[in-house]
N, C-alpha and C positions, 0 to 999 in steps of 0.2 A: 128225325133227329140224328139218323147216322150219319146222313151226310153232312152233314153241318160239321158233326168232328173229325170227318176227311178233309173237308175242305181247311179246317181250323190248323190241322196237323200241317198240312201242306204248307201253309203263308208261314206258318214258322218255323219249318223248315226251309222256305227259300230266304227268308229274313236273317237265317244265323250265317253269319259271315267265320269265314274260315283265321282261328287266330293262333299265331306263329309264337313257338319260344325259341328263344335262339340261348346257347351255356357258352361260355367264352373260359378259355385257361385262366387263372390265376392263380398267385402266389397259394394261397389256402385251397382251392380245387381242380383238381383236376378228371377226378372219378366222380361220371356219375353214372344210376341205373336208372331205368324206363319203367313206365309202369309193368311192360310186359315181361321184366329181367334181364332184357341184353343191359350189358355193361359196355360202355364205351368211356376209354382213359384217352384223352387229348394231352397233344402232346405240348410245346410251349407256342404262343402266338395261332391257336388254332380254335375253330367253334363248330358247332353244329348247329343245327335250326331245324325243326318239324312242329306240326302241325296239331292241332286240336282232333284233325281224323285219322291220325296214327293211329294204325288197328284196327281201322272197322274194314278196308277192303284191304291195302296192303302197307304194310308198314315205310316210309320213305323219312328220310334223314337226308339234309344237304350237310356236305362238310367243307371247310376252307381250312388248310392246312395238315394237320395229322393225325390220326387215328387208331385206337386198336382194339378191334371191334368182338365182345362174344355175344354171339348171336342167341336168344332164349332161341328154342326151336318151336315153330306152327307152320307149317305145312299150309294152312287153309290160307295164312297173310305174309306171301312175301317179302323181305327184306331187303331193302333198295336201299344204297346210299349214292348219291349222286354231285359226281365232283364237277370241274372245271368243263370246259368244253364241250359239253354235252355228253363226259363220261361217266358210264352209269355203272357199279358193281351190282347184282343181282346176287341174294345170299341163298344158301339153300341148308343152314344152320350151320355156326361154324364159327372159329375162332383166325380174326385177318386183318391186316395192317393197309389202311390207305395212306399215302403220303400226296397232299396235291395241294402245294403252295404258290402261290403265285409266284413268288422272285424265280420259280424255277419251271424251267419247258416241259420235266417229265410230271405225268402221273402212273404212280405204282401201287399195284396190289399185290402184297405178299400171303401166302395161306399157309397158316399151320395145320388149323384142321379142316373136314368136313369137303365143302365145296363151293367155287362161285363162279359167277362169270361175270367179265367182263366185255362192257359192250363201249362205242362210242358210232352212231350211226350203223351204217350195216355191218362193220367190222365188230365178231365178239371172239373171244376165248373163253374156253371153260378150265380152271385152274385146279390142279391137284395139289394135295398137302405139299409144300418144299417148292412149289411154282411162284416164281415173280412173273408179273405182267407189266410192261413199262409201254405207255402211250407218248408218242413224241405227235407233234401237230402234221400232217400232211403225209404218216409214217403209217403202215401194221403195226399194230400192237402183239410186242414182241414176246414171246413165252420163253424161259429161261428157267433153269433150277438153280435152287441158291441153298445157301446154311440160312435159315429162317431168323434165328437168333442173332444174325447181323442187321436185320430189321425192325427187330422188336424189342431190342434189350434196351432202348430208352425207357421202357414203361418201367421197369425195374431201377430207373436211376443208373443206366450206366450207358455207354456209347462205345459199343467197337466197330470199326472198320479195318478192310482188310485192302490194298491195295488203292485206297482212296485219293482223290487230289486235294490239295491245299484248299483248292478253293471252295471243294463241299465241305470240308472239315472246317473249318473256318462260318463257311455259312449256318452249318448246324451249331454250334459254339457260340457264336454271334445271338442265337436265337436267348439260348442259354442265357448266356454272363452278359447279355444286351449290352453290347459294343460293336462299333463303326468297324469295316475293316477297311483298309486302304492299302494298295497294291502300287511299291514306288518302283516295280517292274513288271510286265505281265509275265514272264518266266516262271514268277515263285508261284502262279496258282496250277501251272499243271506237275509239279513236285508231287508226289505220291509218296505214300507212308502207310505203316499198317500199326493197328494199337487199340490199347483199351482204356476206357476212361471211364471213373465212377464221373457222374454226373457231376456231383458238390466239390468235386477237388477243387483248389483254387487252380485258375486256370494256367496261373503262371508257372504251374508245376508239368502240367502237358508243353508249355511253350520250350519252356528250356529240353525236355526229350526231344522235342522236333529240332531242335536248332543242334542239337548233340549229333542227331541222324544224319544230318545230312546239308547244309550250305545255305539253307534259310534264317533268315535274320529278321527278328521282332522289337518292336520299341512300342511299348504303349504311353499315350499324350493323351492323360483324361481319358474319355470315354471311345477314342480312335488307337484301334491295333494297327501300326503300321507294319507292312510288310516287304522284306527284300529278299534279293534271290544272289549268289553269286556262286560262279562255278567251281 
């Protein structure tokens, strides 16, 4: 009789097929928890997908777009999320920001705490608290120290950047107040600026500071920011 229910266990275990949830941002969520307790807040335009066997050997996450991840801590089931390219962060518990959206060539991981690494192929880093890691395609993935809270304070509802170009501000913004942007020069997207912005401001209250700073020029038409540059 025993084997009978080895054999029994086996076929249904090879019969259960592996089934995926995917959480996507919207307007009402953005936070959610695992069964294990990491918390992960996606940012706007961004999802996650895992698996029905999340936890039993080691914990894997895919993400498209943004992230900001607290890791429950277990030692026994590693904490992988795995972004574009075949880049993979490896957690070792810890609180950390992936950013890796399509429209854009970089992937970054920022660490507040703890520790991770970052691999894409046989190229990895291992990051300390206050380390950015940016992967460019055909590049080393670069180790940098940075102010952390210039990477994280969207989860908070607010956006600063410090020496930034038009044109990431603008792309991050777009995500936001979901609007077209259009460039009637390419000049005005390497303008740089530094500043802080609550998230919900209307955004025509950022536009006018930028146009005040410095020789950039805005027209919004419907759902398209037009943008100009003059010296």
């Amino acid at each position: 009789g025993s084997e009978m229910c080895i054999r029994d266990s086996l076929n249904t275990r090879e019969a259960k097929v592996q089934q995926f949830y995917t959480y996507i941002t919207d307007k009402n969520k953005s936070h959610f928890t695992l069964d294990d307790g990491t918390k992960i807040i996606l940012n706007r335009n961004s999802s996650f997908t895992y698996s029905d066997a999340y936890g039993t050997d080691q914990r894997k996450v895919n993400l498209e777009g943004e992230a900001y991840f607290e890791v429950a801590k277990d030692p026994q089931h590693p904490f992988h999320v795995n972004a574009r390219n075949g880049v993979n962060i490896e957690v070792l518990g810890t609180s950390f920001n992936v950013r890796s959206y399509t429209d854009e060539n970089a992937i970054e991981t920022v660490l507040e705490e703890g520790s991770v690494r970052m691999s894409q192929g046989k190229d990895a880093v291992i990051l300390s608290p206050g380390n950015k890691a940016v992967y460019l395609p055909n590049e080393p993935i670069q180790l940098t120290t940075v102010n952390t809270e210039l990477y994280t304070a969207w989860r908070h509802g607010q956006y600063i950047f410090m020496e930034e170009s038009v044109e990431n501000i603008l792309k991050q913004l777009s995500r936001w107040y979901d609007i077209e942007v259009f460039y009637s020069n390419e000049a005005a997207k390497s303008v740089v600026f530094s500043g802080d912005v609550r998230k919900y401001d209307d955004i025509n209250t950022l536009l006018e500071a930028m146009e005040i700073a410095g020789g950039i020029h805005f027209r919004i038409n419907g759902k398209t920011l037009i943008v100009s540059y003059s010296e």
